[in-house]
N, C-alpha and C positions, 0 to 999 in steps of 0.2 A: 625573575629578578630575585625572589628569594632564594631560588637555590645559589645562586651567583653567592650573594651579601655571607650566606651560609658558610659555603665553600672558601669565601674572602679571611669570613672571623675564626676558621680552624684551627685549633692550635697546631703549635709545630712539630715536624715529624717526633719521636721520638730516639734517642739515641740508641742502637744497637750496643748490647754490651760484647766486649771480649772473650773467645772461647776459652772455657776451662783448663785453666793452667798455662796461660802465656804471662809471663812476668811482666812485673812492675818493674818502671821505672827507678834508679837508687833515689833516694833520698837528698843528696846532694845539687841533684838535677832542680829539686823546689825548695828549700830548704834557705833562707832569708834570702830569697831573690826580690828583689821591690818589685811591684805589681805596676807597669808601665800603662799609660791611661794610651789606649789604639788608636792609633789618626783613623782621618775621616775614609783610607781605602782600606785598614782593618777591618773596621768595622763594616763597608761592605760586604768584603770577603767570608766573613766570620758568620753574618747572619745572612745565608743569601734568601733564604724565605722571608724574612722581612719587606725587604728589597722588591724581591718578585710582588708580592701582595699589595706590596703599597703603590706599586708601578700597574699593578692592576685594577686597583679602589682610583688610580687617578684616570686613566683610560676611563672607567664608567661612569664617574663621573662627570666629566667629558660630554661623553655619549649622551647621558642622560638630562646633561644642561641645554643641549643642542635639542632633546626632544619636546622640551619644555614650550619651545619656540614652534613646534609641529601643531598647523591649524585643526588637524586631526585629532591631537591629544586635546588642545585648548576647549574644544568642541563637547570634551569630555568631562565635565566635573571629576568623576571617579575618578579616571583613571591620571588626570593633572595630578589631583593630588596624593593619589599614590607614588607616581613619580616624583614629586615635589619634596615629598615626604621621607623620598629614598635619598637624595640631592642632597638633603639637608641632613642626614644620618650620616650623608661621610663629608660633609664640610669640614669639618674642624680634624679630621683625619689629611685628608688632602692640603690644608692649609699646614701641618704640621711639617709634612714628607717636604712644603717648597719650602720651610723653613729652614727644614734639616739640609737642601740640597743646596740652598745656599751660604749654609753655614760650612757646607762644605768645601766650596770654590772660596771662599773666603781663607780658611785653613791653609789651602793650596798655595793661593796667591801670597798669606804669610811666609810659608817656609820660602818657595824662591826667593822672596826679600831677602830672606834672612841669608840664604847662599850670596845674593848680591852685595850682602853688607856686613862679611864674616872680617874685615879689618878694622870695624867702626863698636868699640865697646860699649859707646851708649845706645846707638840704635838697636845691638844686637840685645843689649837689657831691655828695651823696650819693645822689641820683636817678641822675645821671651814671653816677656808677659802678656802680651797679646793673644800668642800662641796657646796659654797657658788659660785663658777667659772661653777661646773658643774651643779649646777641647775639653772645656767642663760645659758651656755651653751644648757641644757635639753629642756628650753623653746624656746631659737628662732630656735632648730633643729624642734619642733615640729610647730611653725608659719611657716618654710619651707616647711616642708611635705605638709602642708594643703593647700598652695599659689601654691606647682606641682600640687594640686591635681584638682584647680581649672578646669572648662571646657573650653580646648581653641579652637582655628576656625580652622577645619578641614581642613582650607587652607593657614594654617599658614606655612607650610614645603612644599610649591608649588613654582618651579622656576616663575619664570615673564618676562613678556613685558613691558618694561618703555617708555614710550612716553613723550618725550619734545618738546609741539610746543611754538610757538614764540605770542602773544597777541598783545595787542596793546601798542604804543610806537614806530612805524616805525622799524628804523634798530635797536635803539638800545632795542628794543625786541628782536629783530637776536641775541644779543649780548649777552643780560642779557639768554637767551636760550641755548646760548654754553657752559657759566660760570655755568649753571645750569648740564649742559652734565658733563662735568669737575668733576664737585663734587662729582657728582655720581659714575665717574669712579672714581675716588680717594676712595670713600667708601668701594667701592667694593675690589677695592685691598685691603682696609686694613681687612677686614674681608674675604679676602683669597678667594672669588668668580669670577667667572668664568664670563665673559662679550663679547658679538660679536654685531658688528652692523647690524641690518637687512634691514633699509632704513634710509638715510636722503636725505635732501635739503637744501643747503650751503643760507646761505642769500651773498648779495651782499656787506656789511659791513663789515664781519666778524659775525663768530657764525653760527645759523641755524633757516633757518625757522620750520622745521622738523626733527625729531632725536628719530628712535626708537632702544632699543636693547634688547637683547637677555639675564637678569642674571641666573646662577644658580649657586646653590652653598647650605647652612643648614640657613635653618627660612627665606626666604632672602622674603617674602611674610609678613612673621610677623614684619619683620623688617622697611620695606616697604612700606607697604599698609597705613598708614595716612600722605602717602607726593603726595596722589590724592588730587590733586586742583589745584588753582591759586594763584601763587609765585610773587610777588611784591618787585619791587628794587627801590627806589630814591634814584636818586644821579645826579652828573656830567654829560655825556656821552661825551665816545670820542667825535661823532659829533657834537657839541655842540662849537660853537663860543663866544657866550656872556657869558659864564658860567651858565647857567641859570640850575637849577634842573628838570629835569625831572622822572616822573613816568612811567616805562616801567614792562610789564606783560608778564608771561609764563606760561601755564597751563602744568601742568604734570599727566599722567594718567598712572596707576599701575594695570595690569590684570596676573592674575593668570595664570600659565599654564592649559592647559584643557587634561582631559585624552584622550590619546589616545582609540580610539574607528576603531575596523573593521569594515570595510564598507562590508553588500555582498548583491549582485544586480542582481536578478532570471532574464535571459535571455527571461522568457517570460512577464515582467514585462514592458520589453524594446520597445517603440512603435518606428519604422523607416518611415520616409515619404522622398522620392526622388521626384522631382521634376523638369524640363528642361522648358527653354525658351519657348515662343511660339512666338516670333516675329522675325524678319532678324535679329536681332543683328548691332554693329556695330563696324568696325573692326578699 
């Protein structure tokens, strides 16, 4: 299945250039021509690798919804939800391509109108603009398909370990570190993910010198992963007497979940050494 999804998000061939010294085109050929927006069998024709891939992302998804329902697979925790997992990584690919196809039979059914109704001036204005919605419609359906189709990070759908430790800046690094805790849970709720704490370490001010936890929940990796680093606050801080502004630091570190893996350990792999005192001891 990976290799498939692989294979699926390839980009596309690249263009061969022309040999050395075959002429260009004159200038008149491009030269204030208006750039014509391509019906819906243009743009077929024009990208047929699109096409192919996306007629192949819908085939396995298909396939792979129909396995969903195999008492064999259900049987199987792992491998449900790898499949389930996969299902759901080109849902909104597949929903896209029936959007595009039927925006396309729609196009269709416009122009014939508009052949059936070329003596009638206001329907043909109103064909017009029709015509005119769904081939702007036509075009950013087909910029979406190509933007799913891009190759994303295979550890983009991995739950996480969030670590917020506390920098420099005294306590109110403790502090500016809990605000940091904060947000993150608040994130999390609102994007319906799931959160436990695995360790902290309370500063003595309020906040934390340490604070790791637990998300899961859908992308929460993609979502994630570039708020690794070092988080910088000036401001006020409560402990702070003369008002003076201070800069206080918190580094946050964002680690993927890791597959689980079985451990097995051949009993004669295992070397045992016992060993006993050899002096009085002392009691």
């Amino acid at each position: 299945m990976e290799a498939f999804l692989a294979g699926l998000f390839r980009a596309p061939p690249r263009a061969v250039p022309a040999p050395r010294g075959t002429p260009l085109p004159s200038l008149p050929l491009f030269y204030g021509r208006r750039r014509r927006r391509p019906s819906s069998s243009v743009v077929c024709m024009a990208e047929p690798y699109l096409i192919a891939k996306l007629d192949s992302a819908e085939k396995a998804w298909k396939e792979m919804s129909v396995r969903l329902a195999d008492p064999d697979i259900v049987s199987d925790p792992s491998e449900y939800q790898k499949i389930a997992q996969s299902v759901s990584e080109l849902d909104q690919v597949v929903t896209t391509y029936r959007q595009f196809k039927d925006c396309e039979r729609q196009l269709e059914a416009t122009k014939a109108l508009e052949k059936e109704n070329e003596g009638d001036p206001d329907m043909l204005e109103m064909i017009a603009s029709e015509l005119e919605a769904l081939s702007n419609q036509l075009a950013e359906l087909e910029e979406k398909m190509k933007f799913l189709l891009l190759p994303s990070d295979p550890l983009d759908s991995r739950n996480i370990l969030l670590e917020v430790r506390a920098g420099a800046g005294g306590d109110e690094a403790g502090i500016w570190a809990g605000d940091l805790v904060r947000m993150y849970q608040r994130y999390c709720e609102r994007n319906n993910w799931k959160f436990k704490p695995v360790s902290c370490s309370e500063a003595e001010m309020g906040g934390y010198k340490t604070y790791v936890m637990e998300v899961k929940g859908k992308q929460v990796y993609s979502k994630l992963k570039f708020e690794s680093g070092v988080h910088r606050v000036q401001r006020v801080p409560l402990t702070e007497a003369m008002g003076r502004v201070h800069t206080s630091t918190a580094t946050v570190a964002i680690m993927p979940e890791a597959d689980e893996v079985d451990v097995v350990i051949d009993p004669k792999d295992i070397e045992l050494k016992t060993a006993r005192s050899g002096g009085a001891g002392e009691c």
